[in-house]
DSSP file (Angstrom, degrees, kcal/mol; ACC not computed):
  #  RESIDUE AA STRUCTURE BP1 BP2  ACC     N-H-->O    O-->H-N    N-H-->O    O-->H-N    TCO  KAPPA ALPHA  PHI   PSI    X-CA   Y-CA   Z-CA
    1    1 A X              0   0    0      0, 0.0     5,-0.1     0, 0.0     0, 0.0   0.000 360.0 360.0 360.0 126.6    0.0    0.0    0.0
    2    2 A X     >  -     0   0    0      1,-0.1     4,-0.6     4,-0.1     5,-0.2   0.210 360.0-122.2 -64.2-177.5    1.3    3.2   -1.0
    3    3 A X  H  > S+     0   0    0      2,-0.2     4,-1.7     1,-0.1    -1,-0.1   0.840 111.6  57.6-102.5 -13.5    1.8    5.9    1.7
    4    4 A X  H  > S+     0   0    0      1,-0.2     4,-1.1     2,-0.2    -1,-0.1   0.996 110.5  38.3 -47.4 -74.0   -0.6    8.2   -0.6
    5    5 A X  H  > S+     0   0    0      1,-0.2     4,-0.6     2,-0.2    -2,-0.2   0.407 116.2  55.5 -88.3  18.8   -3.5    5.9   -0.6
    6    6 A X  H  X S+     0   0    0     -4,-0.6     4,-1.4     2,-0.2     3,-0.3   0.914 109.2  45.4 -56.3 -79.9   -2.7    5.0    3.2
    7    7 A X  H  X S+     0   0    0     -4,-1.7     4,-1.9     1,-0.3     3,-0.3   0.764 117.5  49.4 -33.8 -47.5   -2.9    8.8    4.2
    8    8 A X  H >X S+     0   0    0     -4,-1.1     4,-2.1     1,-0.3     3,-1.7   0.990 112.6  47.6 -70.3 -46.1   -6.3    8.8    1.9
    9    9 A X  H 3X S+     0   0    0     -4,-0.6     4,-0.6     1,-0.3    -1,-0.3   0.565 108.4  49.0 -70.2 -25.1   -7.5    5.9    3.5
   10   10 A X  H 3X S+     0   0    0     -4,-1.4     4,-1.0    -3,-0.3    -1,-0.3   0.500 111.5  49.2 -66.1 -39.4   -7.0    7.0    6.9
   11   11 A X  H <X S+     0   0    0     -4,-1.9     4,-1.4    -3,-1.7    -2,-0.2   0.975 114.8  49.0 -67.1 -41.7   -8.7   10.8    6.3
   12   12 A X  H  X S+     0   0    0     -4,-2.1     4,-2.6     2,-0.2     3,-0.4   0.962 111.1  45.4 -81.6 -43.5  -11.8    8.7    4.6
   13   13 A X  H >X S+     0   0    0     -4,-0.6     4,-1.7    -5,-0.4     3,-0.9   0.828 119.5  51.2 -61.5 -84.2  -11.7    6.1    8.1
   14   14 A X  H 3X S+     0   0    0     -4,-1.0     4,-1.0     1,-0.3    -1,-0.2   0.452 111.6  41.2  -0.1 -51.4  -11.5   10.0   10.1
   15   15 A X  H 3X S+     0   0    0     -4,-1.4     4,-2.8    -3,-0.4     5,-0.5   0.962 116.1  51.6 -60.9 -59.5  -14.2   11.4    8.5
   16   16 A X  H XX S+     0   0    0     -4,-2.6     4,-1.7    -3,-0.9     3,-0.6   0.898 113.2  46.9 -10.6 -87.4  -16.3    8.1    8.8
   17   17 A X  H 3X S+     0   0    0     -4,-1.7     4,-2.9    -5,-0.3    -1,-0.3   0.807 110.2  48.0 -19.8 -70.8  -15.6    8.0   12.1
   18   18 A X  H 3X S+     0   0    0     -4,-1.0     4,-0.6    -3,-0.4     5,-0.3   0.878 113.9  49.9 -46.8 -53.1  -16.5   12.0   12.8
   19   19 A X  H <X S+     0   0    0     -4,-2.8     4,-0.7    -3,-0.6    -1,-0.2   0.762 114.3  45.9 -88.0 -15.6  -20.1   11.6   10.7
   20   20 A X  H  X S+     0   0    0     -4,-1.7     4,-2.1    -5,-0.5    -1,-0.3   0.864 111.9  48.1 -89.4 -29.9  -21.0    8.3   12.8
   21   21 A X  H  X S+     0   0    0     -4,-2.9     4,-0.9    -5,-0.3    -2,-0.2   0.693 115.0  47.3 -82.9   4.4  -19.9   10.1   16.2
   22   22 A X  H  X S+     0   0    0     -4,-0.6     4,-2.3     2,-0.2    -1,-0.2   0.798 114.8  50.9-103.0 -15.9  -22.4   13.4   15.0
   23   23 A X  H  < S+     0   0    0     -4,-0.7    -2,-0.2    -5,-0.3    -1,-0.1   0.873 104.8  51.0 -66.4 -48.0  -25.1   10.8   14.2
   24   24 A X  H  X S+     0   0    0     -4,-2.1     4,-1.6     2,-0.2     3,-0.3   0.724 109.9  56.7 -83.0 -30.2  -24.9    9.0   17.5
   25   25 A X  H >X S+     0   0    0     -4,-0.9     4,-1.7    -5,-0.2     3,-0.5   0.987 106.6  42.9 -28.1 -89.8  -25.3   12.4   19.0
   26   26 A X  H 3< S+     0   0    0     -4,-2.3    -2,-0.2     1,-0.2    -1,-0.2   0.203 109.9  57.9 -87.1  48.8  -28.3   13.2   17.4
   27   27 A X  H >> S+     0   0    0     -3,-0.3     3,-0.9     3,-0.1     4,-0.7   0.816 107.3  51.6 -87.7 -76.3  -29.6    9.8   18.1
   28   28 A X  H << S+     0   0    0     -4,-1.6     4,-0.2    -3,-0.5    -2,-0.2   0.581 108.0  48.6  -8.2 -44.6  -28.9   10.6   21.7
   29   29 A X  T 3X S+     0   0    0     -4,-1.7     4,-1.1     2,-0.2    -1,-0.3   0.588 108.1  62.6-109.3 -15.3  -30.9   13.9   21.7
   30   30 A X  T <4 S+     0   0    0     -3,-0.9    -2,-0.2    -5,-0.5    -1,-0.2   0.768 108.0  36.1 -89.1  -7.0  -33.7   12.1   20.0
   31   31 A X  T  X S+     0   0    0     -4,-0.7     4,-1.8     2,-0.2     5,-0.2   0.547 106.3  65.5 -97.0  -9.9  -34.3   10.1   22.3
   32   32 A X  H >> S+     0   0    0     -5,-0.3     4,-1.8     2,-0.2     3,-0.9   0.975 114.5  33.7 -74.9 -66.6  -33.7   12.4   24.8
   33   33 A X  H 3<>S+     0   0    0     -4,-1.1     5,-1.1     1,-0.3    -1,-0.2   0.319 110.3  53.5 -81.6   3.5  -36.7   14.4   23.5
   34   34 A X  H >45S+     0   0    0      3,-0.2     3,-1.5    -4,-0.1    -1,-0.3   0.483 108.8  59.4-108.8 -32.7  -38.9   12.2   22.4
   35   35 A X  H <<5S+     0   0    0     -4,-1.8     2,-0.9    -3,-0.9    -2,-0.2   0.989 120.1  31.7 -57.2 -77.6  -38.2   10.5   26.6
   36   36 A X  T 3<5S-     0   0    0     -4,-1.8    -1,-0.2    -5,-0.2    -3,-0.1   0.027 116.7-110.0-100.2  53.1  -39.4   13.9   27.9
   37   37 A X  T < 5 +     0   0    0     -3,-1.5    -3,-0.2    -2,-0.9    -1,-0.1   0.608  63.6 135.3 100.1 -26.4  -41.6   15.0   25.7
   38   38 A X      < -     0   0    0     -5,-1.1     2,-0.3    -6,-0.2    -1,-0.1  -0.283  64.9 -73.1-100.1-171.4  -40.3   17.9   23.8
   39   39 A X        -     0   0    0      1,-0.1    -1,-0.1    -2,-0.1    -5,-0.1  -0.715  37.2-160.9 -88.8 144.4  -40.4   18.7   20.1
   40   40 A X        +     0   0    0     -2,-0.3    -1,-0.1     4,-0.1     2,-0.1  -0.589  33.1 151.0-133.5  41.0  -37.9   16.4   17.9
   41   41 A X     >  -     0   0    0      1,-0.1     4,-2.1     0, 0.0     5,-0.3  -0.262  60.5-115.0 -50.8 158.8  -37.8   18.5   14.9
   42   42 A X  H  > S+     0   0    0      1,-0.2     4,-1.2     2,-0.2    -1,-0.1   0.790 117.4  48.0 -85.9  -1.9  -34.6   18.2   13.1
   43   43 A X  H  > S+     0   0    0      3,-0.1     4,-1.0     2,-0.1    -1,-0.2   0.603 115.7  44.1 -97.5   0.0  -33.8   21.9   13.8
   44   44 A X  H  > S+     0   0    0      2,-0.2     4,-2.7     3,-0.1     5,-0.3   0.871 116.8  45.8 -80.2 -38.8  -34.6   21.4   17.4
   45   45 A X  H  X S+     0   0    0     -4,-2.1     4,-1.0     1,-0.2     5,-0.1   0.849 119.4  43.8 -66.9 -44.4  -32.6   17.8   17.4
   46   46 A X  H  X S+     0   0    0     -4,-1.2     4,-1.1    -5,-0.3    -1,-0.2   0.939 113.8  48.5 -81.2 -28.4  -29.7   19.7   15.5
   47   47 A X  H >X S+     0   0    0     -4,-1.0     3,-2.4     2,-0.2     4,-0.6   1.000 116.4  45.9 -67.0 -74.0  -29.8   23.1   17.9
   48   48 A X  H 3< S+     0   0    0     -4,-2.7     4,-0.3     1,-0.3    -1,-0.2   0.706 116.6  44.6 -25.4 -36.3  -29.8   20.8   21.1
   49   49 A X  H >X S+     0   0    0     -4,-1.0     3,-2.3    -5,-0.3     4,-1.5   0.829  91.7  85.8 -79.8 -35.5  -27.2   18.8   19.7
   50   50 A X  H XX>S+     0   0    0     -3,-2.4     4,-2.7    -4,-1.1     3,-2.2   0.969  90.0  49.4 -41.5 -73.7  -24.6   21.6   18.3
   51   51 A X  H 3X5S+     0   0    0     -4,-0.6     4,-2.7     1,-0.3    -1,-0.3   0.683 110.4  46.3 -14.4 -53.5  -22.9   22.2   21.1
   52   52 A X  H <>5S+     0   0    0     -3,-2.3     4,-1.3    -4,-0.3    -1,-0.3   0.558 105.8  56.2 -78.1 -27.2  -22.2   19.0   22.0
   53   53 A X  H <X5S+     0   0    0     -3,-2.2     4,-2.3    -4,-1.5     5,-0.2   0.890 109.3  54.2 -84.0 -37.5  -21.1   17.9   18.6
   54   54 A X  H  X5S+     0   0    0     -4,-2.7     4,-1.2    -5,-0.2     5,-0.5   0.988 107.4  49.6 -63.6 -63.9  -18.5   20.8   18.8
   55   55 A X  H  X<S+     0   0    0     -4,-2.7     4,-2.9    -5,-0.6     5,-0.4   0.966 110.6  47.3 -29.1 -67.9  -17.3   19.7   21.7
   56   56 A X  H  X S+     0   0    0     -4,-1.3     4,-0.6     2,-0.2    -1,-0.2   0.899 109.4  53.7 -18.2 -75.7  -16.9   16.4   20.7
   57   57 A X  H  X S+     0   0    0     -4,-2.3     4,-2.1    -3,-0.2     3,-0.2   0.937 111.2  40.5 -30.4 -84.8  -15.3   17.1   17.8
   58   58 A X  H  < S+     0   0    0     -4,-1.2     4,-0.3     2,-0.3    -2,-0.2   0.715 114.6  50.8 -40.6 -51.8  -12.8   19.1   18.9
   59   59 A X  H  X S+     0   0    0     -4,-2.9     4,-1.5    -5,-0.5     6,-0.3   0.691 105.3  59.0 -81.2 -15.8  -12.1   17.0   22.0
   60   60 A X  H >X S+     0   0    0     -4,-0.6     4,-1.7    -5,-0.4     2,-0.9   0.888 109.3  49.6 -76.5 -72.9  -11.8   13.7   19.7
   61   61 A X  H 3< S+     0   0    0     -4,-2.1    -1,-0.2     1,-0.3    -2,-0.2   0.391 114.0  40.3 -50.0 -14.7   -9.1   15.7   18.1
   62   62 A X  H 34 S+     0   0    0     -2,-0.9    -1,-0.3    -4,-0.3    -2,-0.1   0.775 118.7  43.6 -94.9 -56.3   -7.3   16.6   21.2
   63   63 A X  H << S-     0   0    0     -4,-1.5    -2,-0.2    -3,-0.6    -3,-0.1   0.888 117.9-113.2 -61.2 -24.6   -7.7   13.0   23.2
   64   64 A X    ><  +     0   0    0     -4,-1.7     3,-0.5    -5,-0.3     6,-0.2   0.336  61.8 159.2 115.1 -19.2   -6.8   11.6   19.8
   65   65 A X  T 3  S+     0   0    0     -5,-0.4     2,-0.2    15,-0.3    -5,-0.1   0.596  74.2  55.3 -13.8 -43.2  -10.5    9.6   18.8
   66   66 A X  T 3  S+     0   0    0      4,-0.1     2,-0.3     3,-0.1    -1,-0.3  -0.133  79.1 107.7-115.5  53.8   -9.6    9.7   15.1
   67   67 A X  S X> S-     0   0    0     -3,-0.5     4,-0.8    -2,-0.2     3,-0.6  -0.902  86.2-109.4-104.9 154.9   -6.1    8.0   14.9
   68   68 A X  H 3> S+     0   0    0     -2,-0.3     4,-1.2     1,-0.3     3,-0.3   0.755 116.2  58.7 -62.2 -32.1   -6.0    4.6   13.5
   69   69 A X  H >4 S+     0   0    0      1,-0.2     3,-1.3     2,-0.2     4,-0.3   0.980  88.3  70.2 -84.7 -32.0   -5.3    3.2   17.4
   70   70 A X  H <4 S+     0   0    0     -3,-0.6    10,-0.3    -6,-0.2     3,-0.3   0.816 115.6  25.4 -29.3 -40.6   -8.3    4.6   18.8
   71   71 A X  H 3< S+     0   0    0     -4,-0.8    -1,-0.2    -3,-0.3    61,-0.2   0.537  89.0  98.3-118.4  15.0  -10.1    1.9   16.8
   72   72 A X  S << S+     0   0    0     -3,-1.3     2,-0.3    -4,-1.2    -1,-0.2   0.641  91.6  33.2 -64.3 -17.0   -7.6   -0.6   16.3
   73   73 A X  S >> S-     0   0    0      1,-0.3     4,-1.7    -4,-0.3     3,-1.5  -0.990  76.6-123.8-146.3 135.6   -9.2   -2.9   19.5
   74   74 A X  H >> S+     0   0    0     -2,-0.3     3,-2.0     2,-0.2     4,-1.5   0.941 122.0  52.5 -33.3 -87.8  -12.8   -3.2   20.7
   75   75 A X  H 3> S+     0   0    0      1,-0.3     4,-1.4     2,-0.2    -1,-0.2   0.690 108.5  52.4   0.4 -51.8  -10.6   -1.8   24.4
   76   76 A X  H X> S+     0   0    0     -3,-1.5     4,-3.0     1,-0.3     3,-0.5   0.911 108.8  43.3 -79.7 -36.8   -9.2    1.1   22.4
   77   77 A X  H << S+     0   0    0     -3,-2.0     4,-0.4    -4,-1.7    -1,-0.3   0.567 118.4  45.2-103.4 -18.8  -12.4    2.5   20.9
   78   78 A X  H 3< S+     0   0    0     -4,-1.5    -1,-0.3    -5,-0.3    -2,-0.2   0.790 112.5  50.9-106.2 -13.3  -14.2    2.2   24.2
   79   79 A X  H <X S+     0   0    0     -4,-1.4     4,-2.3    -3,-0.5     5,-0.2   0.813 111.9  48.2 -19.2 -77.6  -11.2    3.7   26.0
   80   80 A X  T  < S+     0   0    0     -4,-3.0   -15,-0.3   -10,-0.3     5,-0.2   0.674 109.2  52.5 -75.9  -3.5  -11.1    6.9   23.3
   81   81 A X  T  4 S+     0   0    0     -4,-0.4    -1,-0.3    -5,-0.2     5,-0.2   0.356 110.1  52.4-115.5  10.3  -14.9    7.7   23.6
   82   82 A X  T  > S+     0   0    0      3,-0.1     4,-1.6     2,-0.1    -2,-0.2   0.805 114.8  38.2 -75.7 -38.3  -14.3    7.7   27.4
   83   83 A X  T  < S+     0   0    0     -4,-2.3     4,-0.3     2,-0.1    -2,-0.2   0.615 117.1  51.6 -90.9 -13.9  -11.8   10.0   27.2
   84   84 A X  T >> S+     0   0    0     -5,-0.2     4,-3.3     2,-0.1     3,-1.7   0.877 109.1  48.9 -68.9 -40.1  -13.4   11.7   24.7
   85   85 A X  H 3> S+     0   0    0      1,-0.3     4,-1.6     2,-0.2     3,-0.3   0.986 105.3  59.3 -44.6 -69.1  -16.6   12.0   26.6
   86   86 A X  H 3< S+     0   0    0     -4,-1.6     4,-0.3     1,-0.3    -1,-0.3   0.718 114.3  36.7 -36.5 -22.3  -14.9   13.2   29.7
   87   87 A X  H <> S+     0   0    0     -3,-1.7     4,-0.7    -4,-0.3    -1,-0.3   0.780 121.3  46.9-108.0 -32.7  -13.5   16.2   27.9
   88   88 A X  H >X S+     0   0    0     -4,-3.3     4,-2.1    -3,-0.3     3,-0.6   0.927 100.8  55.3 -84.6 -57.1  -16.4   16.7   25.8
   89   89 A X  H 3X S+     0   0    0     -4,-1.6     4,-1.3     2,-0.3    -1,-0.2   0.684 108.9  47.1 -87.3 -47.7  -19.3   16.6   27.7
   90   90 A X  H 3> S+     0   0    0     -5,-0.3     4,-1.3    -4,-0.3    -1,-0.2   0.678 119.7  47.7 -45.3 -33.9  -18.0   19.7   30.5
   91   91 A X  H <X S+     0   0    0     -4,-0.7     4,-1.9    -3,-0.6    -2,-0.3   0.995 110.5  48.7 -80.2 -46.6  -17.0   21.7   27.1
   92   92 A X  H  X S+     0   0    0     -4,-2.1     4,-2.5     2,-0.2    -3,-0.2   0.779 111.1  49.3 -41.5 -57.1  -20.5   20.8   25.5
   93   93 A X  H  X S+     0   0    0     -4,-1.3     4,-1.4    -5,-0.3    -1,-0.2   0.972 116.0  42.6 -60.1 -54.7  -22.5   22.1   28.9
   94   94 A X  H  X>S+     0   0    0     -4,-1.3     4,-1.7     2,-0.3     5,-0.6   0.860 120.6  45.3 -74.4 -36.8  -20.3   25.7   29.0
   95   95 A X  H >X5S+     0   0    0     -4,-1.9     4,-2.7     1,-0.2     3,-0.5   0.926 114.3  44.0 -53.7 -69.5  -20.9   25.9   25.0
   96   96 A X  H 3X5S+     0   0    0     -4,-2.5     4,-1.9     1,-0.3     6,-1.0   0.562 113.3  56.2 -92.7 -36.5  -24.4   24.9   25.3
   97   97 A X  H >X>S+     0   0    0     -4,-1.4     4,-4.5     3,-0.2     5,-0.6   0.990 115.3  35.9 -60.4 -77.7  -24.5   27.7   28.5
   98   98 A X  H <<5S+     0   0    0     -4,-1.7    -2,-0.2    -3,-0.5    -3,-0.1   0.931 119.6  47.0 -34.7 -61.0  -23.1   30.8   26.3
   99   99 A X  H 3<<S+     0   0    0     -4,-2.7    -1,-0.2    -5,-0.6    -2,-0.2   0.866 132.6  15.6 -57.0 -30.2  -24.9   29.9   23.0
  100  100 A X  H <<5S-     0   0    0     -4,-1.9    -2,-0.2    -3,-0.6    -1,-0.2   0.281  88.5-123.3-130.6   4.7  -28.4   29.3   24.9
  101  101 A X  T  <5 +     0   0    0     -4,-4.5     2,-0.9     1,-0.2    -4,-0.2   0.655  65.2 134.4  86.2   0.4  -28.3   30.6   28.0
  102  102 A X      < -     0   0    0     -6,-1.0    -1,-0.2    -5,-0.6    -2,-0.1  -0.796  40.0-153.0-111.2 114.0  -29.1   27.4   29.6
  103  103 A X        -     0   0    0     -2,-0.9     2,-0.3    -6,-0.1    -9,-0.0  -0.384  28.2-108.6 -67.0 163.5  -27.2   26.1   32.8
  104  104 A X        -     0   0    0      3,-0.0    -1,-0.1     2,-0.0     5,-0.1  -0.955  14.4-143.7 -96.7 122.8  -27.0   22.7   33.4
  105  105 A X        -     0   0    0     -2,-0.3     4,-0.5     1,-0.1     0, 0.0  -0.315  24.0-125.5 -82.9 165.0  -28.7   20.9   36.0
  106  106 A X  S  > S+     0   0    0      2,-0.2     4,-1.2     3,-0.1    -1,-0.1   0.507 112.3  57.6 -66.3  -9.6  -26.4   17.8   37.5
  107  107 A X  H >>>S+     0   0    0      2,-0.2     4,-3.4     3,-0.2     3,-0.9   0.864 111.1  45.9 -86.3 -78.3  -29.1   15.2   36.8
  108  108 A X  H 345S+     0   0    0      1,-0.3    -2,-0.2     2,-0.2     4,-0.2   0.631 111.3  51.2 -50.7 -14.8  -28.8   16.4   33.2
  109  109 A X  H 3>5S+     0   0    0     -4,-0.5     4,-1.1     3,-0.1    -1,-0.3   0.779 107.7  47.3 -84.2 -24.0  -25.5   16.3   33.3
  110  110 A X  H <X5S+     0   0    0     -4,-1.2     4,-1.8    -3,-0.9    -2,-0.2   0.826 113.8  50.5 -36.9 -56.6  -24.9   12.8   34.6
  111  111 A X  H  X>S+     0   0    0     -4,-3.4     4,-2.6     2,-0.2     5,-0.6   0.953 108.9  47.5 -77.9 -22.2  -27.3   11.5   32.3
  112  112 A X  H >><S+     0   0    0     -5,-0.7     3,-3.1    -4,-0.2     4,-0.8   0.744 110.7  52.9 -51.9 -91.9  -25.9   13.0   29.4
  113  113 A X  H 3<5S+     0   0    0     -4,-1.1     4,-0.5     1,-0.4    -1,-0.2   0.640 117.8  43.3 -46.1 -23.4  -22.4   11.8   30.5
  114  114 A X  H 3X5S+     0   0    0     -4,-1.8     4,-1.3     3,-0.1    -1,-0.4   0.949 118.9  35.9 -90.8 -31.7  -24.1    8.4   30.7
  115  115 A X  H <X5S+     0   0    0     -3,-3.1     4,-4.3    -4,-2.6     5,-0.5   0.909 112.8  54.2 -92.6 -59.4  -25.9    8.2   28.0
  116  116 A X  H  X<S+     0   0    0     -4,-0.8     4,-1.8    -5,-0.6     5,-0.3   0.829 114.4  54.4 -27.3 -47.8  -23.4   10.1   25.4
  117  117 A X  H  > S+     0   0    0     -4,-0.5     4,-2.4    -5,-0.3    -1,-0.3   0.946 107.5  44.1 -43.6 -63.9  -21.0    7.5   26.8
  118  118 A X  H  X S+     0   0    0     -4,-1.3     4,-1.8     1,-0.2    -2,-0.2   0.860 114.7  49.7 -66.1 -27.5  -23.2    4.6   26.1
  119  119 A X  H  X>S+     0   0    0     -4,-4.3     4,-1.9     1,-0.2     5,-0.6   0.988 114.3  43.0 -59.4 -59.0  -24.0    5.8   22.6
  120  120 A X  H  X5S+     0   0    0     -4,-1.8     4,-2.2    -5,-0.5    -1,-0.2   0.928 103.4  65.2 -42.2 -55.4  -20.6    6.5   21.6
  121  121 A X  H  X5S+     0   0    0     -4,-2.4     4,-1.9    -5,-0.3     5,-0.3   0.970 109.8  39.7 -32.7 -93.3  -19.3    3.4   23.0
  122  122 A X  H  <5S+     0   0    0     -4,-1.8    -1,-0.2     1,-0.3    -2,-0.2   0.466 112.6  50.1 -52.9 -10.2  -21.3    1.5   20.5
  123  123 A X  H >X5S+     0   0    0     -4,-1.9     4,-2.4    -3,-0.2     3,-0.9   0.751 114.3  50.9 -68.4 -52.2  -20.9    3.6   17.5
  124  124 A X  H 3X<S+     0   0    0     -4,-2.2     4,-2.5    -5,-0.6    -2,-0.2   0.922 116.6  39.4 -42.0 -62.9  -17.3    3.3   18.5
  125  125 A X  H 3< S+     0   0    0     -4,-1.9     4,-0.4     2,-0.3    -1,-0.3   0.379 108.9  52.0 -74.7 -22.6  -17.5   -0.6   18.7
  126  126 A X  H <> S+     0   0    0     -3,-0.9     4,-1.9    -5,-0.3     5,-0.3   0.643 110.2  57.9-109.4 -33.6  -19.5   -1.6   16.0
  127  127 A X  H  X S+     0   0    0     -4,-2.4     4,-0.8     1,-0.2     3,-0.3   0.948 112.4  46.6 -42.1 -67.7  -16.7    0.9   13.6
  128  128 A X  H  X S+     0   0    0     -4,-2.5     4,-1.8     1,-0.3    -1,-0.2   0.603 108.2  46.7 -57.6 -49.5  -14.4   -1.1   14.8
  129  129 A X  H  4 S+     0   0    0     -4,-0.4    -1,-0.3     2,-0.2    -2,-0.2   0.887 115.5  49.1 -33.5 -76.7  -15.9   -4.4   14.4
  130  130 A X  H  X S+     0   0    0     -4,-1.9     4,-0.6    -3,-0.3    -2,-0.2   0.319 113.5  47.8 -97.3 -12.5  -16.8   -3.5   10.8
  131  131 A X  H  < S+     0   0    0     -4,-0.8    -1,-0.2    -5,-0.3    -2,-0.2   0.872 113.6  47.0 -87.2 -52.8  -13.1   -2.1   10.0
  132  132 A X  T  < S+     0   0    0     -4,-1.8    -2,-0.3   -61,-0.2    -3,-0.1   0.216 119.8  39.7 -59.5  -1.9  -11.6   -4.9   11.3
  133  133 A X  T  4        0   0    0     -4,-0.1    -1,-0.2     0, 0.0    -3,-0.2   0.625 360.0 360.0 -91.0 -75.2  -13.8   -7.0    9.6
  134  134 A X     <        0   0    0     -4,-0.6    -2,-0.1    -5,-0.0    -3,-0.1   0.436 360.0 360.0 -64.2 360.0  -14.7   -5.9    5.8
């Protein structure tokens, strides 16, 4: 394999990666709103979400989420969306604070932090699965 189509092949797995973890977001936030109740438009689903998907983002890029070892082991991938979570999920609340005005209660922030976890996890895990696999 050349070190071109490595490089390419590696951005494409990166992106991949990135569009599955902004999916499993607003997966997260639809259920989240469809659990209590609120409206689950997709511009409600995508405003709710923003924050959090910047956050995310931005903290998989720091903790590392979209290097080829993040998903090299069922371990690793449930590993880099822990430590992504952990970083993401305190930037997400303070975004989500500025942009909207809306503190965060600690019940809502635990269950985010639980649920955001579990979602990720399994996004994470079945990428992984399906790389390691195909």
């Amino acid at each position: 394999m050349t070190k071109r189509f490595e490089n390419q092949y590696y951005i494409f797995g990166a992106m991949l990666l990135a569009v599955g973890d902004i999916l499993a977001l607003l997966l997260f936030t639809f259920f989240g709103t469809m659990e209590h109740q609120m409206d689950s438009g997709f511009v409600e689903i995508w405003n709710i979400t923003f924050p959090f998907m910047v956050a995310w983002i931005l903290s998989g890029v720091i903790t590392g989420a979209y290097r080829n070892k993040a998903y090299s082991t069922m371990t690793q991938a449930a590993i880099g969306a822990l430590k992504t979570t952990v970083l993401a999920l305190p930037a997400g609340l303070v975004i989500r604070y500025f942009l909207y005005d809306k503190p965060a209660s600690w019940s809502f922030a635990l269950a985010s932090l639980i649920f955001i976890l579990l979602f990720l996890t399994l996004w994470r895990w079945a990428y992984t699965w399906l790389i390691r696999n195909i």
